[in-house]
Backbone as CSV, one residue per row, in Angstrom:
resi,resn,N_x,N_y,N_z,CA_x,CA_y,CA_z,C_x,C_y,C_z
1,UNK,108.191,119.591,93.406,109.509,119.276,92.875,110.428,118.832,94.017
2,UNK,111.493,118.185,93.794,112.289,117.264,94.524,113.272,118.307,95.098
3,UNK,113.876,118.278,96.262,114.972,118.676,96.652,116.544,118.450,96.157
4,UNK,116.888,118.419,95.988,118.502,118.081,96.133,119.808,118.432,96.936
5,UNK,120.251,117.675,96.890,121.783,117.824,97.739,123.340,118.534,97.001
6,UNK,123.716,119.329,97.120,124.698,119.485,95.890,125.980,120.118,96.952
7,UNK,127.120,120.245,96.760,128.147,120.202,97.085,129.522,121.240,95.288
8,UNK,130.265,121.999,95.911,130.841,122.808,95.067,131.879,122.386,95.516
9,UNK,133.261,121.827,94.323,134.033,121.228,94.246,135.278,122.481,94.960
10,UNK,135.043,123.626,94.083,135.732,124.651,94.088,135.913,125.000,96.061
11,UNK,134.492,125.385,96.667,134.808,125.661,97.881,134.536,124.949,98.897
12,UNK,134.012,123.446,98.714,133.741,122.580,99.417,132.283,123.201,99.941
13,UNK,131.542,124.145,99.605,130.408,124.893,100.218,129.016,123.362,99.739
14,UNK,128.416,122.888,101.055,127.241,122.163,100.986,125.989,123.234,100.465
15,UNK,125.091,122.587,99.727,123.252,123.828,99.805,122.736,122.252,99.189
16,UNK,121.070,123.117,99.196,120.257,122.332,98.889,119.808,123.198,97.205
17,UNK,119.125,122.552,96.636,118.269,123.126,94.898,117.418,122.394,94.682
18,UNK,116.057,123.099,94.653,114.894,122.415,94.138,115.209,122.623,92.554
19,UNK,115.401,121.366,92.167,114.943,121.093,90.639,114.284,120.074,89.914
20,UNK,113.451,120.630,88.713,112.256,119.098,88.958,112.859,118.088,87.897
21,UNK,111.875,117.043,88.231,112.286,115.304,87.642,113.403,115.286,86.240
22,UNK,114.311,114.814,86.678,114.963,114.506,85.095,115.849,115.940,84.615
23,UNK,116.544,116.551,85.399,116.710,118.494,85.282,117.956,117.600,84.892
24,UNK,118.932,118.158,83.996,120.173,118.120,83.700,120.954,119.112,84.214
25,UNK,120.460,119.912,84.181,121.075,121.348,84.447,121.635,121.444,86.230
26,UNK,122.652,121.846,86.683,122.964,122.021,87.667,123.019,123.386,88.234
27,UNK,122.738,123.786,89.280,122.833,125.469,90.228,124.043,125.864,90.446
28,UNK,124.329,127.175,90.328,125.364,127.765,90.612,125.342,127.813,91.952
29,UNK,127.261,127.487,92.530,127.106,127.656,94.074,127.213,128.784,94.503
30,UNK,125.931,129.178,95.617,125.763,130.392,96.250,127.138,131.326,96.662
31,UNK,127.803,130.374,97.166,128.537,131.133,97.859,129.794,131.196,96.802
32,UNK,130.747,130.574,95.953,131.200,131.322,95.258,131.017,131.368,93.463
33,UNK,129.649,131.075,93.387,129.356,131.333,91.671,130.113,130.224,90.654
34,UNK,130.777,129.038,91.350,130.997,128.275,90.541,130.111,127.191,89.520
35,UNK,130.121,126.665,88.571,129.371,126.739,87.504,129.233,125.144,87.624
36,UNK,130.736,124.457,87.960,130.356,122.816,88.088,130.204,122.504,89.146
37,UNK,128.696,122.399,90.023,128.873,121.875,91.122,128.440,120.074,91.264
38,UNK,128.671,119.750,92.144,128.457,117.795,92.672,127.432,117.156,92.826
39,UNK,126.177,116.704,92.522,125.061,116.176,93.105,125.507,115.264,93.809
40,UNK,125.058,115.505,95.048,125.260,114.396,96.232,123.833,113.650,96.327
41,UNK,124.562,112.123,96.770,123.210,111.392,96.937,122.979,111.193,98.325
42,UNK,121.809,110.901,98.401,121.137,111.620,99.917,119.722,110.230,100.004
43,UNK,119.472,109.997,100.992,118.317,109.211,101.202,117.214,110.230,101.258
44,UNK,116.121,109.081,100.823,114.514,109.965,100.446,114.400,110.075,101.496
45,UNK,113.358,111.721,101.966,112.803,111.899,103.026,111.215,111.443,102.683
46,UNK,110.860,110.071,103.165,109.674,109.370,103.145,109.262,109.375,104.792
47,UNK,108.289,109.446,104.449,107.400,109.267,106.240,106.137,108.365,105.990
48,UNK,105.983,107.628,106.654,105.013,106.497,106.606,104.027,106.871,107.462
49,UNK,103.073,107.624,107.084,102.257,107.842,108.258,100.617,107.499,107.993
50,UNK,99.958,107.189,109.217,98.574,106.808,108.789,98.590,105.076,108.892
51,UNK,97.154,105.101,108.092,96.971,103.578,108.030,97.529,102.835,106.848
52,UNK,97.299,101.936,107.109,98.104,100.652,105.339,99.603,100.251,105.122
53,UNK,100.091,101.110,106.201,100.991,100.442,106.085,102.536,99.590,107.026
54,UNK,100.961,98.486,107.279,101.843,98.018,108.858,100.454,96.764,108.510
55,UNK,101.424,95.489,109.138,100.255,94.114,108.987,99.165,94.412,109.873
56,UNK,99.096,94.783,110.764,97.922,94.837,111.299,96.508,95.594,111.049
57,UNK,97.124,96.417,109.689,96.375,97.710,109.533,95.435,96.712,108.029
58,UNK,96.327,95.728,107.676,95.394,94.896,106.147,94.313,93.678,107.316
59,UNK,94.122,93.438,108.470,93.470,92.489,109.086,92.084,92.643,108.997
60,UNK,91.114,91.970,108.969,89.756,92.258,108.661,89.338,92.890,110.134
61,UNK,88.446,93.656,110.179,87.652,94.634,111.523,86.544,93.958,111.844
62,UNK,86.663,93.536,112.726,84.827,92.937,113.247,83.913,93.903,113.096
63,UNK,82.684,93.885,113.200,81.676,94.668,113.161,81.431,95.440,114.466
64,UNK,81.001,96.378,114.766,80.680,96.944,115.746,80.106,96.154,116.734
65,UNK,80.214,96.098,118.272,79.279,95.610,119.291,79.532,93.908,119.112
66,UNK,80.286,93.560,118.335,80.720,91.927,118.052,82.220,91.912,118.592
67,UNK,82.082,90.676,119.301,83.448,90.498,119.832,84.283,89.643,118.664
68,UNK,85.137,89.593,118.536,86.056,88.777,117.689,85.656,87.396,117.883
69,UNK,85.756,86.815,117.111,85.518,85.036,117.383,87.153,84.870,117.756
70,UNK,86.924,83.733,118.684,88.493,83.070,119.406,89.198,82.479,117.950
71,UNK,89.938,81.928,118.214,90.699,80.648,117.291,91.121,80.036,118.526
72,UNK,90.765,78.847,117.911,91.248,77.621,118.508,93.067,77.320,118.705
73,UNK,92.920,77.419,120.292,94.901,77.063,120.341,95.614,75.850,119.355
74,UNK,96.858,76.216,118.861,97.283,75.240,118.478,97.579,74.166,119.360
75,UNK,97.320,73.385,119.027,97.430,71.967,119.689,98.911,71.311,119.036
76,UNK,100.017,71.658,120.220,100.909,70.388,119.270,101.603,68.830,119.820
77,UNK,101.514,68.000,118.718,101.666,66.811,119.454,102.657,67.114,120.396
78,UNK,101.832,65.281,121.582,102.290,65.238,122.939,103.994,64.210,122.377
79,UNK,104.958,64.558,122.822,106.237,63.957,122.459,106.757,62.871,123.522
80,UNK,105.773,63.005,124.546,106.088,61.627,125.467,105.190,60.636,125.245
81,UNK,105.349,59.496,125.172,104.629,58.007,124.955,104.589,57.654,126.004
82,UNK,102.911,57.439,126.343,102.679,56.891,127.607,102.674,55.114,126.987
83,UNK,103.077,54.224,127.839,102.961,52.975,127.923,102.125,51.902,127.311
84,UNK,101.938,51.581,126.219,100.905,50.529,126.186,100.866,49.553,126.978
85,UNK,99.349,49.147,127.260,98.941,48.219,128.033,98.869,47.251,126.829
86,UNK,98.791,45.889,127.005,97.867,44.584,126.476,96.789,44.857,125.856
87,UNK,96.306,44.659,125.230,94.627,44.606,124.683,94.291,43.091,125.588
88,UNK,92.799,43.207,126.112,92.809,42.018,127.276,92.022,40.730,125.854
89,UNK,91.910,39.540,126.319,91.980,38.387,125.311,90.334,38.584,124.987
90,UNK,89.376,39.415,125.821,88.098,38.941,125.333,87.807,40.400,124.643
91,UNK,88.339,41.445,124.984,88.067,42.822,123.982,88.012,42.426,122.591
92,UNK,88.877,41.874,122.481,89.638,41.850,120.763,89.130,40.841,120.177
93,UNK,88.042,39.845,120.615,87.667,38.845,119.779,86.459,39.367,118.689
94,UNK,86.127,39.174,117.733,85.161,39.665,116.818,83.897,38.593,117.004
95,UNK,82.966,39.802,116.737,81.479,38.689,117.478,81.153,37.312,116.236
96,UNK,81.453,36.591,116.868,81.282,35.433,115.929,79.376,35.307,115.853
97,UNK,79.104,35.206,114.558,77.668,34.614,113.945,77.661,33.657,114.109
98,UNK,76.460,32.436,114.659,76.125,31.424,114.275,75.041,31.039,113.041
């Protein structure tokens, strides 16, 4: 069952009350027996611990005694233009058939 946060209007007195899912019912405050006390809202105490949940933890595992295969660097285009030359007059002729 869930914790809660509760607060008494009457003496300003903070406590905690375990009561479970969906409880309507509110705790009398300890310290002076008042009947309407405040549910305060409070952040979940969650802890993330272990595996699954972090990107590196969904990545496929190589097999034992196997090294990872590389990936190939990205290659990104070259942004300087080197110079064209001429094409020379006898490269570029197409072989004529007789």
């Amino acid at each position: 069952m869930p914790t809660y946060d509760f607060r008494c209007p009457k003496c300003s007195h903070h406590f905690e009350a375990i009561l479970p899912f969906g409880s309507a019912s509110r705790p009398l405050c300890p310290k002076c027996r008042h009947k309407k006390t405040e549910k305060l809202i409070t952040p979940p105490a969650i802890h993330f611990k272990g595996t699954g949940f972090f990107v590196t933890d969904s990545r496929k595992k190589s097999p034992p005694g196997k090294k990872p295969a590389k990936t190939a660097p990205e290659v990104k285009p070259d942004t300087k233009k080197e110079p064209s030359t001429p094409p020379s007059a006898e490269g570029n002729k197409p072989d004529a058939k007789a």
